[in-house]
C-alpha positions as CSV (number, residue, x, y, z in Angstrom):
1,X,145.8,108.1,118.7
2,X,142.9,109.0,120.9
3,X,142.9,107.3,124.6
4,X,140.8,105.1,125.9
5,X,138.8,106.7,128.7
6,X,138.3,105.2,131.6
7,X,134.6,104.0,132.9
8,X,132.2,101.5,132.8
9,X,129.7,101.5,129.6
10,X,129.0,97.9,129.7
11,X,125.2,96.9,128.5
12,X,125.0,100.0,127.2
13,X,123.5,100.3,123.6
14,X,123.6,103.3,121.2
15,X,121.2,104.5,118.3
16,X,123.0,107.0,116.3
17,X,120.7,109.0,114.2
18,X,119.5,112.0,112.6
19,X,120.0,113.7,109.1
20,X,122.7,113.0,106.5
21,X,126.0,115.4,107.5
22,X,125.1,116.0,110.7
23,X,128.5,114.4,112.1
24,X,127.0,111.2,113.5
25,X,129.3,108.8,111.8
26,X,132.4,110.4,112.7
27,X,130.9,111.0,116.4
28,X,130.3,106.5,116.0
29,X,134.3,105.9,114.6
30,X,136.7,109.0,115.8
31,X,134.9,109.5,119.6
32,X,132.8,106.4,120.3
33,X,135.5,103.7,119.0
34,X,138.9,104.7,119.9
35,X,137.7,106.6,123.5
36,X,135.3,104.4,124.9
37,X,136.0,101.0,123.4
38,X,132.6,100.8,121.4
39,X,131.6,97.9,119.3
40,X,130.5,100.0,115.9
41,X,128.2,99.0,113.1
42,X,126.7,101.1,110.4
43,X,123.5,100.3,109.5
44,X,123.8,100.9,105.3
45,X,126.6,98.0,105.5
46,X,124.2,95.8,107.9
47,X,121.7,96.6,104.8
48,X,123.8,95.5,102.4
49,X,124.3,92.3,104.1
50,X,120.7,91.6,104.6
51,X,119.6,92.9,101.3
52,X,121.9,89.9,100.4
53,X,120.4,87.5,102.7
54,X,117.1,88.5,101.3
55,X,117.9,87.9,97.7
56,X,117.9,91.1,96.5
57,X,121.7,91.5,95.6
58,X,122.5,88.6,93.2
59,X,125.7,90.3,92.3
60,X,127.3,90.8,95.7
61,X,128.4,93.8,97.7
62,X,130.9,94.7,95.1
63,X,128.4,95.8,92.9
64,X,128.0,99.1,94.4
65,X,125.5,100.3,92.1
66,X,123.1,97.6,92.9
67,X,124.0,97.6,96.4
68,X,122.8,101.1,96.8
69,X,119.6,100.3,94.3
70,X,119.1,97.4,97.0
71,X,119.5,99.5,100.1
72,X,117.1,102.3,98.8
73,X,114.6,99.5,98.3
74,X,114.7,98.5,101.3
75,X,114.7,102.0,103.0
76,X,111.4,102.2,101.1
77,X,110.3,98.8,102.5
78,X,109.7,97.7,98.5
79,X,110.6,93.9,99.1
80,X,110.3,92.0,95.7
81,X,108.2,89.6,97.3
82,X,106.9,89.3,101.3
83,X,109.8,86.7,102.1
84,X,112.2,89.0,100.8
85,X,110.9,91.3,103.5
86,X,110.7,88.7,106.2
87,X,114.7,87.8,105.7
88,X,116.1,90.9,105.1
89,X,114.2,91.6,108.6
90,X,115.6,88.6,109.9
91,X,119.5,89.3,108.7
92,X,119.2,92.8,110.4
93,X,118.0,91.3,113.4
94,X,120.9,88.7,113.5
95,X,123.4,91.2,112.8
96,X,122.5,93.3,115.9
97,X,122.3,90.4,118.2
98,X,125.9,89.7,117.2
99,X,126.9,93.3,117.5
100,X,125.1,93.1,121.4
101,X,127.1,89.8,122.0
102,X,130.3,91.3,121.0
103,X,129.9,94.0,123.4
104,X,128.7,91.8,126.1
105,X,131.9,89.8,125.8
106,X,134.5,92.7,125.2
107,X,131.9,94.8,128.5
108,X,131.9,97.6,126.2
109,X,128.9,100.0,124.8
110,X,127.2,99.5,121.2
111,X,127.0,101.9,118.7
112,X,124.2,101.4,115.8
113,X,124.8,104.5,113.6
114,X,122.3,105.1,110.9
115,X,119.5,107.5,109.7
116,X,116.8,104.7,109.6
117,X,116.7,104.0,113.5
118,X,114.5,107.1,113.7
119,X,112.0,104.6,112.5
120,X,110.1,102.9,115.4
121,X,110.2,99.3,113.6
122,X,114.5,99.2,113.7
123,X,114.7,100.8,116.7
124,X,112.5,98.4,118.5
125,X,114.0,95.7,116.7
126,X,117.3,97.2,118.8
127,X,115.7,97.7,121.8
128,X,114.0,94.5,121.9
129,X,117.6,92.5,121.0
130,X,119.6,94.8,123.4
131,X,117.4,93.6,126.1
132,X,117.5,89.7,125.4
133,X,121.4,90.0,125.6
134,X,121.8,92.0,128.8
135,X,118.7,91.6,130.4
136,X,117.8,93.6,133.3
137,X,121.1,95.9,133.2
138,X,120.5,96.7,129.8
139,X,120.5,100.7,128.7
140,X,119.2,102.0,124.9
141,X,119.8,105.5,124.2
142,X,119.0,106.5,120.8
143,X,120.6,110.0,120.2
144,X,119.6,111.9,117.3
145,X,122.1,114.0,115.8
146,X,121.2,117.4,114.9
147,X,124.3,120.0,114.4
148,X,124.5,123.8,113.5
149,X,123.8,124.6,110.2
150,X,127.5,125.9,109.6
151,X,129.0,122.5,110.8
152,X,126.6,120.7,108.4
153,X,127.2,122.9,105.8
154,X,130.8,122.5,106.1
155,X,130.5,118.8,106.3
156,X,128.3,118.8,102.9
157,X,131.0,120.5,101.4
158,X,133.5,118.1,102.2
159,X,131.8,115.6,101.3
160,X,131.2,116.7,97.9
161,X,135.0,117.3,97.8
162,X,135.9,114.2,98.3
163,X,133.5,112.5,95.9
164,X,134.8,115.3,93.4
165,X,131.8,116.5,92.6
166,X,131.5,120.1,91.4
167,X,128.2,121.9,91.2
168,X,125.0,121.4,93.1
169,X,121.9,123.2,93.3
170,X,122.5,126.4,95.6
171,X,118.9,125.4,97.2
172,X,121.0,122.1,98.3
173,X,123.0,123.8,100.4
174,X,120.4,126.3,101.8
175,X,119.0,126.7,105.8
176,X,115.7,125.8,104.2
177,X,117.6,121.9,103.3
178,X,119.0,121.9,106.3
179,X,115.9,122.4,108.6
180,X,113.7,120.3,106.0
181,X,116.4,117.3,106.5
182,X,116.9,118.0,110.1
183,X,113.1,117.9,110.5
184,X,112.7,114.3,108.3
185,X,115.2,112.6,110.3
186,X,114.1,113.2,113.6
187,X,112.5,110.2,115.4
188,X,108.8,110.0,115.7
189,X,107.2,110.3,119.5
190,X,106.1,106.6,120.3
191,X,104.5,105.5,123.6
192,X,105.5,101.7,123.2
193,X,108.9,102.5,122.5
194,X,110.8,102.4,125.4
195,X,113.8,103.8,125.1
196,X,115.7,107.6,126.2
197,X,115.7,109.7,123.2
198,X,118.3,112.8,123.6
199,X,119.6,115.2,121.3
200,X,123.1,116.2,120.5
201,X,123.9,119.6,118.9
202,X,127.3,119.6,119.7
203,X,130.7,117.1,119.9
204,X,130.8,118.1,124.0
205,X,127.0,117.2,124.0
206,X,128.2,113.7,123.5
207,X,130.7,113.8,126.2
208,X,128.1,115.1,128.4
209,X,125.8,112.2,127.5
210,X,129.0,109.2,128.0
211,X,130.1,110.8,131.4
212,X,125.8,110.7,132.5
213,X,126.0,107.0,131.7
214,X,129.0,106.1,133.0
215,X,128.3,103.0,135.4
216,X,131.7,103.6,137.3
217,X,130.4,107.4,138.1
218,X,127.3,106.9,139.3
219,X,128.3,104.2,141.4
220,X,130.8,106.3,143.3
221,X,127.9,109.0,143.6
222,X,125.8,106.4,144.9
223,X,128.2,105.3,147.7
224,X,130.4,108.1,148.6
């Protein structure tokens, strides 16, 4: 079991994103959660959840086909009807307030792990949410994940392993994939968004990035 570092991350929020197999949900579960004491959500099961407030999963979440039909939909904003739009909007919104007031109570950081928040209209949903909650000592990082081609090809791999599947196009697994997802997932530049956007390439880039906003250190660097 991994130990629980010590420091101060309190009002600090965390937008996990970047390409599919780029490491950045087991940076959110096997680093974030068990050394710093994050409060963790993943944005395909918030999704699911809101694609079920919205209506748009009449079976439940154990239909897992639907639920994945439902959460492509909504990636593709293609709401059966306006008000679907409006409360599956609304459901997301609610789910991150209670992930922010979890954290505020437990004075540990949030993690929001998903490839959508590259998208201005979640991530400012974030921001906006993360601010209302801890006001003026509020921090929003969103960190874009973007490993070496050899750890996301390994990770691929694995993951194709595990859900036993045999065969893929060699083009799948090619540098040209990798760049092309690396490039779609990155976030796009927005002047109203106001919020740091890093990069991590490797695990120790994430340290680096906890240790920078650690309140405990700078406080100590502040008043020596």
């Amino acid at each position: 079991m991994a130990e629980t570092l010590r420091g101060n991350w309190e009002a600090t929020t965390l937008l996990f994103c970047g390409a599919s197999h780029m490491g950045k949900s087991w940076a959110a579960k096997n680093v974030l959660v068990p050394q710093y004491g994050a409060v963790y959500r993943q944005v395909d099961r918030m999704y699911t959840v809101a694609a079920m407030d919205a209506g748009m999963l009449p079976g439940g979440p154990t239909d897992k086909p639907a639920a994945k039909e439902a959460r492509r939909r909504a990636r593709n904003r293609s709401w059966p009807s306006p008000e679907a739009g409006q409360l599956f909007f609304g459901s997301f919104e609610r789910q991150v307030r209670q992930a922010l007031q979890e954290g505020l109570e437990l004075h540990a950081p949030v993690v929001i792990e998903g490839g959508t928040l590259r998208w201005e209209e979640e991530a400012e949903i974030a921001a906006r949410c993360a601010r209302e909650v801890n006001g003026p000592d509020a921090r929003i990082v969103r960190a874009t994940f973007q490993m070496s081609y050899e750890r996301w090809l390994q990770n691929r791999v694995n993951r194709m392993l595990l859900s036993r599947v045999e065969t893929v196009p060699l083009r799948a697994l090619s540098v040209e994939t990798y760049k092309r997802e690396a490039k779609d997932a990155r976030p796009k530049p927005s002047d109203s968004l106001a919020i740091e956007d890093v990069k991590l390439r490797t695990p120790a880039a994430l340290q680096r990035l906890m240790a920078d906003l650690d309140r405990s250190a700078a406080a100590v660097q502040t008043n020596p």
